[in-house]
Structure formats: C-alpha cells, structure tokens
C-alpha positions, -999 to +999 in steps of 0.1 A: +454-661-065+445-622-065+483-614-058+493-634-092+464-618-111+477-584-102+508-586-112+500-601-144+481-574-149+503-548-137+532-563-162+510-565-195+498-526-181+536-521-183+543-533-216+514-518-232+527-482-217+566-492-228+554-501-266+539-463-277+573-451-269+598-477-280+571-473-313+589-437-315+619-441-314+623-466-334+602-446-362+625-414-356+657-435-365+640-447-394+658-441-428+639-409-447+619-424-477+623-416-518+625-384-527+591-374-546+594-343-571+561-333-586+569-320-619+542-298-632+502-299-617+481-282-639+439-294-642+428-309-673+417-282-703+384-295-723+379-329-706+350-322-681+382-334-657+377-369-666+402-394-671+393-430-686+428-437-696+460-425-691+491-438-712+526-432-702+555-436-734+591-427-736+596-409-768+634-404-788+640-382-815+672-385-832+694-353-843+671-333-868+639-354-861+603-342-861+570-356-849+542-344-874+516-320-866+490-343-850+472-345-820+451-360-797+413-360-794+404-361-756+435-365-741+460-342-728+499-345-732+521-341-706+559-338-725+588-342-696+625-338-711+649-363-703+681-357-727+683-331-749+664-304-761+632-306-778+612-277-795+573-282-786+545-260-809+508-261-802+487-242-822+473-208-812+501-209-784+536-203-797+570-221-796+586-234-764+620-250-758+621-280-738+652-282-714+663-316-694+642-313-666+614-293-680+577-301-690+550-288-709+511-293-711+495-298-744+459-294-740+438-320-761+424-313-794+446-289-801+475-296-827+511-291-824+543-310-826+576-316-807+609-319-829+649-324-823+666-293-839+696-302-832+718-318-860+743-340-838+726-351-804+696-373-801+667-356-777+644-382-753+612-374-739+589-387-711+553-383-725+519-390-706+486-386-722+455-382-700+427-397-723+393-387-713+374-408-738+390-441-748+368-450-775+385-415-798+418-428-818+452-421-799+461-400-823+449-380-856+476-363-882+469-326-888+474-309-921+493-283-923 
C-alpha cells in the first residue's frame, strides 16, 4: 500500500513541476494584445484634482462652423481631432490648430472656442470633459 501511495505521489509531484512550464510556453506563443496609445497626460488645472464626472462626446463641425465662446465651470476639456482640422482658442492662451491625431487641454473656467475654418470639408472631434463638480451647469455661454 506504501508503494501505490508513492507513486501517486510521485506522479501528481510530476505534474505540478510539468504545469509552470507548459504555463510558459503556452503564454509566450500567445497573440500580443491591443495596441494602447495614450494621447496626451497632463494633471487637472483648478480642480483640487478631483473628478466627480467625466463625459466623453464626439463633436462635428461642418465646413465654416463655430462653437461659441463658452465654457465649462469645473471641468476640463480634453479636444482629440479625428477628421479635419479644427482651430481651438482659450482665453489668455492664443490660437492653436488642431491636426488629425492631435489634442489639446482646455483648462476649466476659462473660455474659448473650437471652430471649422474650412469652407468645403467637415472637421470631427473626440471631446472629454473632466467635471470636478457635477452639481455646476455643463456649460455657460461667454460674451464676447
């Protein structure tokens, strides 16, 4: 009866020796996963660096279009260019062009706008606003 016990023993000591190693080579021929590109990383501006909300849109402009000067109490804006080319202004910070490809942060509170000044091709736009106080309206128009 010893006998059989040891060579059950020694066979499951086998196996648990064998499966560490099968475990890696069956991880190394794997498939890689997805492909992650972080697009800009940048801490949040006049928030305390908290988030309570955060609200992702997709956001066209046609040929010629303009959002108006606005912006948003709390939350930062996160623009991300997806076709075309968009013009972004913030007040007290310039003009930047928006590429395919490119972002730009928008701090909150401060206004500025994003237009489309191109007269024949639409412009698209990946937007995400990091809201640090949900009970302030989304958005407030600016006169200028």
């Amino acid at each position: 009866m010893t006998l059989i016990l040891r060579r059950h023993f020694l066979k499951i000591a086998g196996v648990l020796v064998a499966i560490p190693s099968a475990s890696r080579i069956v991880f190394a021929q794997a498939p890689a996963g997805p492909k992650l590109t972080q697009i800009p990383k940048k801490d949040i501006e006049g928030q305390g660096q908290v988030v309570q909300e955060t609200v992702v849109s997709i956001v066209e402009f046609g040929p010629g279009i303009s959002a108006p000067w606005h912006m948003h109490p709390s939350a930062q804006e996160t623009l991300y260019a997806l076709e075309g080319n968009l013009i972004v202004e913030v007040e007290g910070r310039g003009t930047t062009g928006v590429k395919p490809g490119e972002a730009t942060i928008i701090p909150g509170d401060i206004p500025h706008l994003a237009r489309n000044d191109s007269t024949s091709a639409g412009a698209k736009a990946l937007v995400v606003h990091s809201r640090g106080a949900k009970d302030k309206p989304f958005v407030v128009a600016v006169k200028r």
